[in-house]
C-alpha positions as CSV (number, residue, x, y, z in Angstrom):
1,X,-36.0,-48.1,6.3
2,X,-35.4,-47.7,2.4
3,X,-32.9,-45.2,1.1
4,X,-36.1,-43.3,-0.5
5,X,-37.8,-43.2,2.8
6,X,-34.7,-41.9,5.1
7,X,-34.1,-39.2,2.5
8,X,-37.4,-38.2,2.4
9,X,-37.4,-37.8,6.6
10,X,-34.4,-36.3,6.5
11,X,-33.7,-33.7,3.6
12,X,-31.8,-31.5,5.7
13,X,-28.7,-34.1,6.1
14,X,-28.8,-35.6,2.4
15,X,-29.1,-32.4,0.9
16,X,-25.5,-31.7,3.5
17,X,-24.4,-35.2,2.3
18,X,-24.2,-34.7,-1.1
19,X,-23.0,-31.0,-1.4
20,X,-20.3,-32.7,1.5
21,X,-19.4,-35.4,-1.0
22,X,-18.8,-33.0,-4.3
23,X,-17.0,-31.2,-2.8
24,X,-14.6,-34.0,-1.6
25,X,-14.5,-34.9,-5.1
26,X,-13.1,-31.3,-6.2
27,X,-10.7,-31.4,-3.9
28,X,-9.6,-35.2,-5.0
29,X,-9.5,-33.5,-8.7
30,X,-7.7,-30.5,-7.2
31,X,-5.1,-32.6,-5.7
32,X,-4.6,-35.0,-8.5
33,X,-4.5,-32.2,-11.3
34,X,-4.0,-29.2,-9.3
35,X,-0.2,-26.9,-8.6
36,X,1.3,-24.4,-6.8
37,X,3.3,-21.8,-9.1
38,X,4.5,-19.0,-7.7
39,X,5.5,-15.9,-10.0
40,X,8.8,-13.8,-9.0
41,X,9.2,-10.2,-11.3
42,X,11.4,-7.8,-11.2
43,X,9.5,-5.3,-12.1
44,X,12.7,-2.6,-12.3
45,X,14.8,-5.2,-14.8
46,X,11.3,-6.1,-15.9
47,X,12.0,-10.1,-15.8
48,X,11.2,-12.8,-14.6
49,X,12.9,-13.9,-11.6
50,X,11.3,-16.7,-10.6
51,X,14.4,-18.7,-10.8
52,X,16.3,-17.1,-7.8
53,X,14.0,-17.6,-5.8
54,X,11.0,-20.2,-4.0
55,X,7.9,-19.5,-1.8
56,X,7.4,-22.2,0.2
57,X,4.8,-23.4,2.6
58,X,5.8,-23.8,6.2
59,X,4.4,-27.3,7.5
60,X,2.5,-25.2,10.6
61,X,0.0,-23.3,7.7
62,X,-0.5,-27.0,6.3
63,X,-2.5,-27.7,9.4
64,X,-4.8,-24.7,9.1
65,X,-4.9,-24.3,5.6
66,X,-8.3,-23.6,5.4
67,X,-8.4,-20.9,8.2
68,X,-5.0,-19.5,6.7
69,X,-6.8,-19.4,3.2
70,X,-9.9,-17.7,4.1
71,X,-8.2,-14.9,5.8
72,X,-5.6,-14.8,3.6
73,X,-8.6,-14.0,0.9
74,X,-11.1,-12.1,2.7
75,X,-9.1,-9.0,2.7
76,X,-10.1,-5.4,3.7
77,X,-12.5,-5.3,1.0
78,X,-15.6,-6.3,3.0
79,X,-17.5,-6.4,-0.6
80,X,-18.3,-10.5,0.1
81,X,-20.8,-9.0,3.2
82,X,-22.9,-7.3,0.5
83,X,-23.3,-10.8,-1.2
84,X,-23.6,-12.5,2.4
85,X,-26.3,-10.1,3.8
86,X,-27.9,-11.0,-0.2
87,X,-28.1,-14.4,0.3
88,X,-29.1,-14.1,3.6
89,X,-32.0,-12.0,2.8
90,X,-33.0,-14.6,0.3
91,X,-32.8,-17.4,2.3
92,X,-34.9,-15.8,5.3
93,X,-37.6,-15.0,2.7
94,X,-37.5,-18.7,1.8
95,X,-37.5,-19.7,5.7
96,X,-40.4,-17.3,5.9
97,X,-42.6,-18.7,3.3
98,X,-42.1,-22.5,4.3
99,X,-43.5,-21.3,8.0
100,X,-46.4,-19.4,6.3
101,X,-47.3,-22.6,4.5
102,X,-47.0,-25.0,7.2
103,X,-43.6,-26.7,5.5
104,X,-41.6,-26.9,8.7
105,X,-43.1,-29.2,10.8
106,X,-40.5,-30.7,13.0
107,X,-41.5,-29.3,16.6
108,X,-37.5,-30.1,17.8
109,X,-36.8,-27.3,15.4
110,X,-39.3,-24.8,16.2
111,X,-38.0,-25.1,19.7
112,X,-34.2,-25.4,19.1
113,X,-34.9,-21.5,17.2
114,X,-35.7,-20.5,20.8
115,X,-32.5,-20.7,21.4
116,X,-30.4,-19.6,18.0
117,X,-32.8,-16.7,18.4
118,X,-31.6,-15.8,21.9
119,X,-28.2,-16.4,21.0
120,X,-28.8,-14.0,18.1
121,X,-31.1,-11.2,20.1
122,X,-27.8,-11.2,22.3
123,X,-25.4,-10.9,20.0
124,X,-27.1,-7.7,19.1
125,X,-27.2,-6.9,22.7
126,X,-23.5,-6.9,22.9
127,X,-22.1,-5.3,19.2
128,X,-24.6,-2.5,18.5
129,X,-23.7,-0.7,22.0
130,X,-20.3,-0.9,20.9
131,X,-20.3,-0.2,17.7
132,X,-22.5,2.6,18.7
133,X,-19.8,3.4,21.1
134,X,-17.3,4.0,18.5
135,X,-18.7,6.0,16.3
136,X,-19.9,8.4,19.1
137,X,-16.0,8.6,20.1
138,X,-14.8,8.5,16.7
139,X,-17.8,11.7,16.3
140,X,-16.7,13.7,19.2
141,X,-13.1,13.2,18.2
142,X,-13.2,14.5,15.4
143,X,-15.4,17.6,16.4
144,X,-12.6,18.5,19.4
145,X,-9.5,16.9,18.0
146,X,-9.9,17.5,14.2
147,X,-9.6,13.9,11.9
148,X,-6.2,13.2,13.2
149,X,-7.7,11.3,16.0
150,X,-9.9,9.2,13.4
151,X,-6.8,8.5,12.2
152,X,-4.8,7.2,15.0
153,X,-7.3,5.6,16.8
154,X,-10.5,4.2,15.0
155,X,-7.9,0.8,14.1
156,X,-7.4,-0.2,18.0
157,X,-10.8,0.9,19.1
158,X,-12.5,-1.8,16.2
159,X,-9.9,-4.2,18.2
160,X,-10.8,-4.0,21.4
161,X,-14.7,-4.1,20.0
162,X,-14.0,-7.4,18.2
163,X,-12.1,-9.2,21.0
164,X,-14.8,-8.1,23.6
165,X,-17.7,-9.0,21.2
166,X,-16.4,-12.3,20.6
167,X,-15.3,-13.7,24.2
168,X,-18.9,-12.3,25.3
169,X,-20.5,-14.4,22.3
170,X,-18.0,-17.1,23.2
171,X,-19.2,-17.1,26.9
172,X,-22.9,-17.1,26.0
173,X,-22.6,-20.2,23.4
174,X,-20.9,-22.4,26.2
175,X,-23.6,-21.4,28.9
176,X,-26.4,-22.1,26.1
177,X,-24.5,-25.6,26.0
178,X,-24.5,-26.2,29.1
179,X,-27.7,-25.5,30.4
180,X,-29.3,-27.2,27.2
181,X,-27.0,-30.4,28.7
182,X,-27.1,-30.1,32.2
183,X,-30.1,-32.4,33.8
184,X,-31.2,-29.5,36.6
185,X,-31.0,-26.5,34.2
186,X,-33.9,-24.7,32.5
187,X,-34.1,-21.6,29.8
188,X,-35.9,-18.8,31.6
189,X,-37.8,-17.9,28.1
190,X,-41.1,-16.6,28.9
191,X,-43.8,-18.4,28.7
192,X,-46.8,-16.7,29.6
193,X,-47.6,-15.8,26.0
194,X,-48.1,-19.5,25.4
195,X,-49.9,-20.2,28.5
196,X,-52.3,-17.7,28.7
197,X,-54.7,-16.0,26.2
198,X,-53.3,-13.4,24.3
199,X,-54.0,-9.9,23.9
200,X,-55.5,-8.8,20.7
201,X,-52.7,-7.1,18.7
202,X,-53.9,-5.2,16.0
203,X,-52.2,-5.4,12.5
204,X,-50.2,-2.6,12.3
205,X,-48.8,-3.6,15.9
206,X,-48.1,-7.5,13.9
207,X,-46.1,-6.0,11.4
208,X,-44.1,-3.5,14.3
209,X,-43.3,-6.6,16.0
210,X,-42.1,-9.0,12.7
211,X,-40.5,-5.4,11.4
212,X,-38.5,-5.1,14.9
213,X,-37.2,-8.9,15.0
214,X,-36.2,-9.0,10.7
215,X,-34.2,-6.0,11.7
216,X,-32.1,-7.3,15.0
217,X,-31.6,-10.0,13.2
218,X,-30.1,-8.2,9.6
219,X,-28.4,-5.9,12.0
220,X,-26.9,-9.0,13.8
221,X,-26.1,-10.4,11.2
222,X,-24.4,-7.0,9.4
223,X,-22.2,-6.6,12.8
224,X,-21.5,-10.7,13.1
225,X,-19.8,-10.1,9.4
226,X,-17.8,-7.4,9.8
227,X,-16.4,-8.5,13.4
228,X,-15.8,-12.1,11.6
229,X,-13.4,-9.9,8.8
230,X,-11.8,-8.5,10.8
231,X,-11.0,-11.7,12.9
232,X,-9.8,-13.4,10.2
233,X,-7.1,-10.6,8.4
234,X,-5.8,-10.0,11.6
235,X,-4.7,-13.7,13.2
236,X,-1.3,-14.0,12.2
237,X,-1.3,-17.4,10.4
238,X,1.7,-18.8,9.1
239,X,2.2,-17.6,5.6
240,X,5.8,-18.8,3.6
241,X,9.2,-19.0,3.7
242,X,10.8,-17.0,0.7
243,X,13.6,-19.2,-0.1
244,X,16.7,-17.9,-1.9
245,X,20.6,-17.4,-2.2
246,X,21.9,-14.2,-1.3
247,X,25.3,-12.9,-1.0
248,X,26.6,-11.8,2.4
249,X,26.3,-8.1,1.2
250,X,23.0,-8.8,0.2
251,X,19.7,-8.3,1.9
252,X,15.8,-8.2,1.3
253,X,13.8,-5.2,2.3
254,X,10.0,-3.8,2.4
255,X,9.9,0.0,2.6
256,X,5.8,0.5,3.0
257,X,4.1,-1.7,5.7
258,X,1.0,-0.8,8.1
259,X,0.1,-2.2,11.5
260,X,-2.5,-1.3,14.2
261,X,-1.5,2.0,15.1
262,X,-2.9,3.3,11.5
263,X,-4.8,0.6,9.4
264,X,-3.4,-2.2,9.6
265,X,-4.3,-5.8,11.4
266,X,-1.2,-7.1,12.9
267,X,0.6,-5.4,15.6
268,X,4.1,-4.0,15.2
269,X,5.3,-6.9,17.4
270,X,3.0,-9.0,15.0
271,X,4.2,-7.9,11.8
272,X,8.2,-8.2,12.5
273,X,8.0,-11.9,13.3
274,X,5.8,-12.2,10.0
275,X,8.9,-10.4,7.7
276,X,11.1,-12.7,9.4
277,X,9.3,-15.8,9.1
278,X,9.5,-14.9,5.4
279,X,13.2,-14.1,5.1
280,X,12.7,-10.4,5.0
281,X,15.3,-8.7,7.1
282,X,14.7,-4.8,7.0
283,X,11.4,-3.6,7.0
284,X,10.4,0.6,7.1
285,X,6.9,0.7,9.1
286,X,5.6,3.1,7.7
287,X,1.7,3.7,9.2
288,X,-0.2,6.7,8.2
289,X,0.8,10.0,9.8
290,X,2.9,8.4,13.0
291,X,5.8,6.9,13.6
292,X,4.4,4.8,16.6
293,X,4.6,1.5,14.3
294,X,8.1,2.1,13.9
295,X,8.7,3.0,17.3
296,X,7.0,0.0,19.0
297,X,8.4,-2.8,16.5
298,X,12.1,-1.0,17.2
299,X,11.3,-1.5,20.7
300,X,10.5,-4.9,20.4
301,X,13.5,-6.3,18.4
302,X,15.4,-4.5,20.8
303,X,13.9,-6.4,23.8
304,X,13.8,-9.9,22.0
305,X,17.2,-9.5,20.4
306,X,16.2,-10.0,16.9
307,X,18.3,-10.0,14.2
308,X,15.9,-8.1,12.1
309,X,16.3,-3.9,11.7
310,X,13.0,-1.7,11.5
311,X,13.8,1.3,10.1
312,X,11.7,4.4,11.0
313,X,9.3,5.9,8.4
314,X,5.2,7.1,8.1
315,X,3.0,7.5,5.7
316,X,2.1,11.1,4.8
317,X,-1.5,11.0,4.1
318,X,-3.3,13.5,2.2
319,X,-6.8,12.4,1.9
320,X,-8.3,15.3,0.9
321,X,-6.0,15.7,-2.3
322,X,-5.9,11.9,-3.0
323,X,-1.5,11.8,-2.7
324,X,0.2,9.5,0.0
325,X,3.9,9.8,0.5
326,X,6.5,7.5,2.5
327,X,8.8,9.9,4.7
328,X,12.1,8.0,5.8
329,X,14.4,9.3,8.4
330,X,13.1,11.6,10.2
331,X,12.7,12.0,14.2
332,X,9.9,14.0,14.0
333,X,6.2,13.3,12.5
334,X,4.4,15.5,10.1
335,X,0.7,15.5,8.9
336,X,-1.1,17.1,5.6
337,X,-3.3,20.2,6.6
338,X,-6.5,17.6,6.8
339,X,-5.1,16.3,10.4
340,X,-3.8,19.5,11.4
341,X,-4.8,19.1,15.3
342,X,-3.7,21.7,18.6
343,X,-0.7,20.7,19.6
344,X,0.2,17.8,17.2
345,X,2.3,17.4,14.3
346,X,3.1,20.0,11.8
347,X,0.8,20.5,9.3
348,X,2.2,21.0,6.0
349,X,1.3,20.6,2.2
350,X,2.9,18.3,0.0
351,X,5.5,20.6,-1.2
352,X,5.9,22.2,2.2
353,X,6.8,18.4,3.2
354,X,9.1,17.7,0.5
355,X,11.3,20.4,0.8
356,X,11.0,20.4,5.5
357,X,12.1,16.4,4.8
358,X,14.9,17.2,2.4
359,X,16.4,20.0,4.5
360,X,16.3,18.1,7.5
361,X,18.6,14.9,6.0
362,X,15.3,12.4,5.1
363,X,14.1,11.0,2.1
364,X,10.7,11.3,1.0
365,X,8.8,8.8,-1.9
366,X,5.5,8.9,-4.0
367,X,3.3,5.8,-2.9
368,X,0.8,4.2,-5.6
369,X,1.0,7.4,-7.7
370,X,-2.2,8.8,-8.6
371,X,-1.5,8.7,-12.6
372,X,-5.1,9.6,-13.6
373,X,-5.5,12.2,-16.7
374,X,-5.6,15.9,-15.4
375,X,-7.2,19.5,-16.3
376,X,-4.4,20.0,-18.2
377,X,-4.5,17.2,-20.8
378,X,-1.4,15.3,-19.2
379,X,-1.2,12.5,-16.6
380,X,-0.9,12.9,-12.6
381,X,-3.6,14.3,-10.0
382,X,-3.0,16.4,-8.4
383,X,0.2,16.9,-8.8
384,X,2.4,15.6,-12.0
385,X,5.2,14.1,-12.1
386,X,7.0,16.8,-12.9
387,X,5.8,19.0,-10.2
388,X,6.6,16.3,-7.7
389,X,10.1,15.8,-9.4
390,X,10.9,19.5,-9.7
391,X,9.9,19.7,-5.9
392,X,12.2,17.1,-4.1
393,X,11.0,13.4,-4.2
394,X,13.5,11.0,-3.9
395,X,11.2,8.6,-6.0
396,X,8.4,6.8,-6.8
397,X,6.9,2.9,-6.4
398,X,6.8,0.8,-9.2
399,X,5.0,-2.3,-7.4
400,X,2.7,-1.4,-4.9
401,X,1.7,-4.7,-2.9
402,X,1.4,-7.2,-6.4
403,X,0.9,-4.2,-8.7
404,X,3.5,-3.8,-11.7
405,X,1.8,-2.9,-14.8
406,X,-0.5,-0.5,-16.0
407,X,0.2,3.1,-14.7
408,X,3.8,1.4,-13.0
409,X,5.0,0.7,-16.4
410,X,4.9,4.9,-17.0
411,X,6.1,5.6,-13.7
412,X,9.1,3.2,-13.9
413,X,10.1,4.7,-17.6
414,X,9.8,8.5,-15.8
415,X,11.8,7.7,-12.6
416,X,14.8,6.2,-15.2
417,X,14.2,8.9,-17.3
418,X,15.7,11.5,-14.1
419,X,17.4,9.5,-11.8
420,X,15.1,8.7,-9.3
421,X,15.2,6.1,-7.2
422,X,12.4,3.1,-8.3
423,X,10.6,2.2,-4.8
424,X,8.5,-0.9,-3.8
425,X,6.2,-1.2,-1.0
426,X,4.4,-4.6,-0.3
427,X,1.4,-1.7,1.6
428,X,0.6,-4.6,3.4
429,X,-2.2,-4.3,5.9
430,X,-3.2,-7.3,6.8
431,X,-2.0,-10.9,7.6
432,X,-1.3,-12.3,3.9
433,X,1.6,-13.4,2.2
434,X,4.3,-10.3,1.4
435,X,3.3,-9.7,-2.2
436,X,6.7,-8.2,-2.8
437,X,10.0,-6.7,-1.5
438,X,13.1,-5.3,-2.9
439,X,16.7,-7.2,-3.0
440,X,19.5,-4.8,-2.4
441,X,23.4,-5.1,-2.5
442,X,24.6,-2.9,0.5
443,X,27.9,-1.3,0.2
444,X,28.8,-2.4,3.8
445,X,26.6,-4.9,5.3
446,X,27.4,-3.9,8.9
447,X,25.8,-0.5,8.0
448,X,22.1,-0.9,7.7
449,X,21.0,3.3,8.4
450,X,18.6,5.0,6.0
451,X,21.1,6.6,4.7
452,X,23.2,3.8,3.4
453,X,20.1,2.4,2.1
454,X,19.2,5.0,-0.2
455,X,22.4,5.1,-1.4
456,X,22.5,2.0,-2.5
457,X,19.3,2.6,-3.6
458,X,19.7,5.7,-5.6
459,X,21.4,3.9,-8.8
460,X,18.7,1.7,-9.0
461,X,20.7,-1.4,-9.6
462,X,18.4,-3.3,-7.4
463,X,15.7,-6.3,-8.1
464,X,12.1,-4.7,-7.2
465,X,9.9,-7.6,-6.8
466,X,6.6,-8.8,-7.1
467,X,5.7,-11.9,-5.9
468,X,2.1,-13.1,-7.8
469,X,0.9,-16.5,-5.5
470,X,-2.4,-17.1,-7.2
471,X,-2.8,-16.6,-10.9
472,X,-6.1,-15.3,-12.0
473,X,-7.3,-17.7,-13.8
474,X,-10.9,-16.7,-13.7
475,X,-11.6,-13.3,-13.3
476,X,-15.4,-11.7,-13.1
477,X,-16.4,-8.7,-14.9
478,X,-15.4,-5.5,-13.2
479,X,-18.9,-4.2,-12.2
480,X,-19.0,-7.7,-10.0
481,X,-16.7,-6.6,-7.7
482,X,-18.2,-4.4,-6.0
483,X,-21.3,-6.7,-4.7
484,X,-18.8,-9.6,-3.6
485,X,-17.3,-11.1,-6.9
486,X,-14.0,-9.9,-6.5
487,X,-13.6,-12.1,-3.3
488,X,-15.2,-15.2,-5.1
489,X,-12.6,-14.6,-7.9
490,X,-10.3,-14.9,-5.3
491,X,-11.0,-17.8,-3.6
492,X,-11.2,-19.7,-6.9
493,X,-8.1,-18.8,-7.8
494,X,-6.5,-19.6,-4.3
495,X,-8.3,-22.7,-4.9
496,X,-6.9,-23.7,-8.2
497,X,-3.1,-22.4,-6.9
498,X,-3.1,-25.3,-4.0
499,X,-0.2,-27.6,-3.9
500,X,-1.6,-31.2,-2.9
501,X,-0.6,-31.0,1.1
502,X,-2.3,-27.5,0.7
503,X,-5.6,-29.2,-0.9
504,X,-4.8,-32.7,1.4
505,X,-5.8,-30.0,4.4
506,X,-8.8,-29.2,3.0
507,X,-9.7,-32.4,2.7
508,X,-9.1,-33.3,6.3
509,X,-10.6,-30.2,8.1
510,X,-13.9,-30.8,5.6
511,X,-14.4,-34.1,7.2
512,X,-13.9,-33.2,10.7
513,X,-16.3,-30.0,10.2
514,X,-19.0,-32.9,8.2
515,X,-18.5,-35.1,10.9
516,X,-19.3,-32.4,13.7
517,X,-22.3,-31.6,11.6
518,X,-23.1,-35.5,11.9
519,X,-23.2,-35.5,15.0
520,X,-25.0,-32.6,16.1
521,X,-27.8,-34.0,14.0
522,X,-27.8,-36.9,15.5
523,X,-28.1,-35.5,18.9
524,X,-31.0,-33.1,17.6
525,X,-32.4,-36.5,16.2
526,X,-32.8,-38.5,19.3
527,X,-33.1,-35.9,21.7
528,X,-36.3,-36.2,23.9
529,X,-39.0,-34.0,22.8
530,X,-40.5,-33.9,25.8
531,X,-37.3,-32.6,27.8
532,X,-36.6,-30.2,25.2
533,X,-40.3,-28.9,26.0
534,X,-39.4,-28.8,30.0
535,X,-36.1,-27.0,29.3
536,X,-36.8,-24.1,26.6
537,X,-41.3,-23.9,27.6
């Protein structure tokens, strides 16, 4: 058989062949040409520190790169299922077309869809129940309980949806497997719509039916997306080692961190072997409006004997007026009036909050301050600087996760400017690299409280650093972003920040995943028509 000939049978596995084959060859470039350069800043010193320190890949995230990658990428941003569901709706309309005009002829495929559409039909079976589920839980919590219970609990129950939906689907795949394999097993499809005349259906009744499927399907689809994100941000995959040389009074801390008792993707248990596999030893979990973060990771270091400390914090969350605020310290929880429940936390107001936190010996700081123009012609909503000074704050972040410039710059000059203490959070919620910490010099490093902390924190003779791992080299226009483009942006940049073993990885998985493609087409190829008929008719 000619090359011309073969290609024309068989479109489907060129057309994989080729797109498999250029994208080797990027990879080849990206190896030969390509580097990792990793960006350290101080963002209170304003310098670059790059010099002191080295992020370094473990060898265990060389052997999932790609998995590590994605995640690492994806984010909480969701925007790349707007794009997905896009292309998806394009390419059914396509598939659509080419069965309207006869252009699909292969009988093997018409009855292999028997069985993706099964798998499909039951995949909706399984997540719209549960997703259902939650929001009628989520509904009737927050009609008794008030949106405090939203806010404790909608994180787990999305969990416990994912990890049921996907062993089900899981379970489901391997009996399709089987009982496609398996010489005495049959699909019990019906077939008495091809076996015996059908019923007239009118047109109307057509386009009910074809309306009914095209939606299971998007639906499927919508809910297969969104369980797949939040697979992916919350496997803990190895990240990097933050190499450096520190003094023995000397530590590395994070003072703003979530898990999955507010909105975050690793578990407290999670998220303290993630600092320490980075070098970070202090950490303030800090989820929103509960200290249950704190309290399980304490519990856990305890148990294991880590040599890590977890300092107790939350994040005071004030939806409603748009201001979020990191209380440290304190052995009790407090809420903003939005989440003000029967029997729960103390509701207060931000300045309420500030001045119950001081009085009672904790320390209180601004998080990602909302530095938008106001009413009144200056900066800060809905509170200014000023009133948040004049009030009690200890102080305010300058870096929150990567974030330095812009509205930091201002906030940086201010908190010099009157003595408070400059703060950076890495607000990490998911399983990524930490984008950046603080290096502090404690004045006795036995003595690791809160209070000694803050002390040392207070003259703010500490490094505040961001830690950029991907530089943007390309960058989409703004109004992209919010139909998927921010996440392409992304990837190409992860993509063009590889070191070689990083790309080498890439290279290796993409062959395995061609060569699995291979040979699933070759089994479709030679499999016997007429048992395919006697399994699936």
């Amino acid at each position: 058989m000619s090359i011309k000939t073969f290609t024309k049978k068989n479109k489907l596995f060129t057309g994989v062949t080729v797109s498999f084959l250029i994208w080797i060859l990027i990879l080849t470039i990206l190896a030969i040409f390509g580097s990792r350069t990793v960006i350290f800043w101080d963002a209170l010193a304003q310098s670059d520190v790059s010099s002191d320190y080295q992020s370094v890949i473990p060898i265990s995230r060389y052997l999932i790169e790609p998995f590590a990658g994605i995640g690492f990428n994806i984010g909480m941003g969701f925007t790349w299922i707007i794009l997905f569901l896009l292309s998806y709706v394009v390419l059914r309309i396509v598939y659509l077309y080419a069965r309207k005009k006869e252009r699909i002829k292969s009988e093997k495929y018409l009855l292999i869809k028997y069985i993706i559409g099964d798998f499909l039909i039951f995949a909706f079976q399984v997540c719209a129940p549960m997703f259902l589920l939650i929001g009628i839980v989520m509904l009737f919590g927050f009609l008794f309980v008030g949106f405090y219970f939203v806010n404790l609990y909608w994180d787990v129950m999305i969990h416990v949806e994912m990890t049921i939906c996907f062993i089900l689907l899981f379970i489901k795949a391997v009996y399709l497997m089987i009982t496609l394999y398996h010489p005495n097993l049959r699909f019990k499809y019906s077939t008495k719509k091809r076996h015996e005349p059908r019923e007239r259906l009118t047109k109307r009744q057509i386009n009910y039916k074809f309306s009914k499927r095209e939606f299971v399907y998007f639906m499927t689809m919508l809910m297969l997306a969104f369980n797949t994100n939040f697979l992916v941000i919350s496997i803990p995959f190895p990240t990097q080692i933050i190499q450096k040389s520190l003094a023995s009074d000397e530590v590395l801390i994070d003072l703003h961190v979530h898990t999955t008792y507010s909105d975050g993707w690793l578990t407290p248990e999670q998220r303290v072997l993630w600092y320490i596999e980075q070098g970070i030893s202090i950490a303030a979990f800090s989820d929103h409006d509960n200290r249950r973060g704190a309290i399980a990771a304490q519990a856990f270091v305890a148990q294991m004997g880590l040599d890590f400390t977890v300092l107790m914090a939350e994040e005071w969350t004030d939806h409603a007026n748009d201001i979020h605020m990191n209380i440290y310290g304190l052995d009790e929880t407090i809420v903003p009036l939005e989440s003000a429940t029967v029997g729960g936390p103390k509701p207060m107001n931000a300045q309420e909050t500030i001045a119950y936190v001081k009085s009672n010996g904790g320390y209180i700081t601004v998080n990602h301050y909302n530095y938008d123009v106001n009413g009144g012609g200056g900066y800060g909503v809905p509170y200014t600087l000023e009133q948040l000074r004049d009030w009690g704050v200890d102080g305010f972040e300058i870096i929150n996760e990567d974030s330095y410039k812009g509205k930091y710059l201002h906030i940086r000059q201010f908190c010099l400017d009157n003595n408070l203490t400059c703060m950076s959070g890495s607000d990490i919620h998911t399983n990524e690299p930490l984008p950046s910490f603080i290096r502090l010099t404690l004045p006795d490093p036995n003595n690791k409280t809160i209070d000694s902390i803050f002390s040392a924190l207070s003259a703010n003779t500490h490094s505040a650093v961001a830690i950029m791992l991907d530089s943007e080299l390309i960058n989409f226009p703004g109004y992209l972003d919010d139909i998927g483009f921010k996440e392409i942006g992304n990837i190409m940049n992860y993509f063009l920040n590889l070191d070689s073993y990083q790309v080498l990885s890439w290279i290796l998985w993409s062959g395995g995943f061609f060569a699995i493609f291979v040979l699933i087409y070759r089994e479709i190829k030679k499999a016997n028509l007429k048992l395919l008929r006697e399994k699936i008719l």
